[in-house]
N, C-alpha and C positions, 0 to 999 in steps of 0.2 A: 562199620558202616556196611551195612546191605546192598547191593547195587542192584540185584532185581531179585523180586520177591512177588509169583503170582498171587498169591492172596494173605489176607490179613485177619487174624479172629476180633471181630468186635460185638463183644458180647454174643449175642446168640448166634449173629449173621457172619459170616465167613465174607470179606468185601473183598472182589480180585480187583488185579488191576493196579495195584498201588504205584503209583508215579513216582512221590514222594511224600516224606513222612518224618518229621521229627518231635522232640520235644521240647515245648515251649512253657509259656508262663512264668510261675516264680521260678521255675530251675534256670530257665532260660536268662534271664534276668538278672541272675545272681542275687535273688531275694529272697529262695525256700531258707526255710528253719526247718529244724527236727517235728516231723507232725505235718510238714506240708505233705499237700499234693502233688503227685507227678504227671499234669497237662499233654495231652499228644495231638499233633495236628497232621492230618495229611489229605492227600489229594487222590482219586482216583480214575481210574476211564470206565463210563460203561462201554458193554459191547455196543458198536456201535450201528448192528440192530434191532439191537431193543428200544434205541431213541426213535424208530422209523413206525411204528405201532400207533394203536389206539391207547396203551396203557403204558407212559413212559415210567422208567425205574425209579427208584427214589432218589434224590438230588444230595441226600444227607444223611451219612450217617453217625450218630452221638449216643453215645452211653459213659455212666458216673460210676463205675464198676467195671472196669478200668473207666478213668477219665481218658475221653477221645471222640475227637471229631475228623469227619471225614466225609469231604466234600467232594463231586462228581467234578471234572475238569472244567467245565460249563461254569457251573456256577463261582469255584471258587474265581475264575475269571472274572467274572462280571461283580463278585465281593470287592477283589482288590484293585478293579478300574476304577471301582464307586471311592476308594481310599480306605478303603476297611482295615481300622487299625490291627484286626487280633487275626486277619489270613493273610497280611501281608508277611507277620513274622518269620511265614512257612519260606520264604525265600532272601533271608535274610540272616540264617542261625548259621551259628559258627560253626564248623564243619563237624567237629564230633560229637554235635548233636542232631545230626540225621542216624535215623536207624534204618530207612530205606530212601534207597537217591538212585532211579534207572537212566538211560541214557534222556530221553523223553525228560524227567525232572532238571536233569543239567540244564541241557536246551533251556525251561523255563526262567531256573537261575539266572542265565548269561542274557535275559530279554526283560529281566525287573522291571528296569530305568523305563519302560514302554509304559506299564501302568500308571507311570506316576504324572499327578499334575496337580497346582499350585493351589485352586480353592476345591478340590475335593479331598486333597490332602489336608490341608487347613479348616474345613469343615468337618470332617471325619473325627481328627485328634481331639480337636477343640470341644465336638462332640460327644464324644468319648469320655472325655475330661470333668466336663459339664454332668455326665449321668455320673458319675463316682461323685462327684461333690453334691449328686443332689441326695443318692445310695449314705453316703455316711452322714448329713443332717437328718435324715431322717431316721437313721437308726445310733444317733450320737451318745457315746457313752457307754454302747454295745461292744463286745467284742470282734464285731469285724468294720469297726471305725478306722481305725490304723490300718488295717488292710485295704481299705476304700482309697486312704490317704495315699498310701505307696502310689496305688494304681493312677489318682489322678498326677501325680506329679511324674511319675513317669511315663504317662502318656502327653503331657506337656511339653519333657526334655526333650522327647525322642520327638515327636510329633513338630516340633522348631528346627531339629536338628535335621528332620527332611524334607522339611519346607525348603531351608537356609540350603543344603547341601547337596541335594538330590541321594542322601547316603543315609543309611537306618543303622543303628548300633545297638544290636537287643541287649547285650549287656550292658549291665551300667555301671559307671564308674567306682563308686561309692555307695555301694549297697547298707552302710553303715548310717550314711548319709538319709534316706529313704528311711530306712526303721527308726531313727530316731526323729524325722518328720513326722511320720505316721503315730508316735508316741505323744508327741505335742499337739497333733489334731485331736486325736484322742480326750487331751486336757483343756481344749480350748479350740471349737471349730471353727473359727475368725482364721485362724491360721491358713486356713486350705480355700479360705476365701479370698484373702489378701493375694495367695499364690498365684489360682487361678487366673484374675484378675492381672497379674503381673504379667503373665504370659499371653491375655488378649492380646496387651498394651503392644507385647515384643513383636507376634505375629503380623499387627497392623501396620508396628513401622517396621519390621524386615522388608529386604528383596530376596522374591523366591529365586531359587536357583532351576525351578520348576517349569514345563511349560504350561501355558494356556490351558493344554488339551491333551488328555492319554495318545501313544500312537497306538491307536489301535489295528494298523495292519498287519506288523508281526505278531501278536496277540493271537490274530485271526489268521496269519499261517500256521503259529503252532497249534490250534486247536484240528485243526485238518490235516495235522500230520497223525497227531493223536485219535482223530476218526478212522484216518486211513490204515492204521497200525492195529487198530483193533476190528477191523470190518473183516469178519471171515472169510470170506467170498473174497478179498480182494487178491489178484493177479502177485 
């Protein structure tokens, strides 16, 4: 694990700044097979006078050559207020799968629990959920049916589980469990319908462990530490 790392090659563009950074998806998961892809998520700071201009930086950066995304501090913020199932990951992977983690990223780790809250969390997963089941009927019988399928049931499990708990567990129990789900959607997509539906059902009658409302004010001190850290000029 990296602890500070001024810049990051992604694809053409060299991105400084990295916060934190690991990888996610099926490795993360415990669902790659031989052939998978290896997912990287991470977070950045622009300089923070170049947000002060007429022509702000770009907010994102993604390339498929390496796969990897890399979102500006700003925004990934306001992704995983909203309960954004696939940026929340980034603070929530098991330690040795960060490959960069600076002081500024800790911070963010140790202030998660801030993001979170009960219907944007619950709409998010649910949502989430909802486009893979709508992703594999419409491509049913294809080869990336059973990959749709993993994805909506594990964005179900985990998505209950921090509704229910206020806690995320990227990995999953029974990865074996998951592949042969996805084997059986494959053969009959009533399957991943019956699922979904099963987990509305569980969402509606759970009690969230959640509150109301993200806090948003440590949120909004850690981002003006990260202003202040990167602002040249400053004292």
């Amino acid at each position: 694990m990296t602890r500070i790392r001024a810049g990051q090659h992604n694809g053409r563009v060299t991105v400084q700044n990295i916060l934190l950074s690991g990888i996610v998806g099926s490795t993360a998961y415990g669902l790659a097979r031989e052939g998978s892809d290896t997912d990287r998520l991470g977070m950045f700071a622009a300089p923070t006078e170049s947000l002060l201009g007429l022509h702000t930086p770009r907010e994102s950066h993604v390339t498929t050559a390496p796969d990897r995304t890399l979102h500006e501090a700003a925004k990934w913020c306001r992704l995983a207020l909203g309960g954004n199932p696939t940026v929340m990951e980034l603070v929530w992977l098991p330690d040795e799968l960060y490959e960069v983690r600076t002081p500024l990223g800790d911070e963010l780790i140790g202030i998660r629990g801030a993001f979170l809250s009960a219907q944007r969390v619950k709409d998010a997963y649910l949502g989430y959920a909802a486009q893979q089941f709508r992703k594999l009927e419409s491509r049913a019988g294809d080869h990336r049916t059973a990959k749709h399928a993993r994805h909506l049931k594990r964005l179900c499990h985990q998505g209950l589980e921090l509704y229910t708990t206020g806690r995320l567990t990227v990995r999953v129990e029974d990865p074996d469990e998951y592949h042969r789900f996805g084997d059986s959607v494959a053969a009959d997509p009533s399957c991943a319908r019956s699922l979904l539906a099963r987990y509305e059902h569980a969402f509606a009658e759970s009690r969230s462990a959640l509150p109301d409302r993200p806090d948003e004010a440590p949120v909004e001190a850690w981002l003006l530490r990260v202003r202040a850290e990167f602002y040249a000029t400053a004292a």
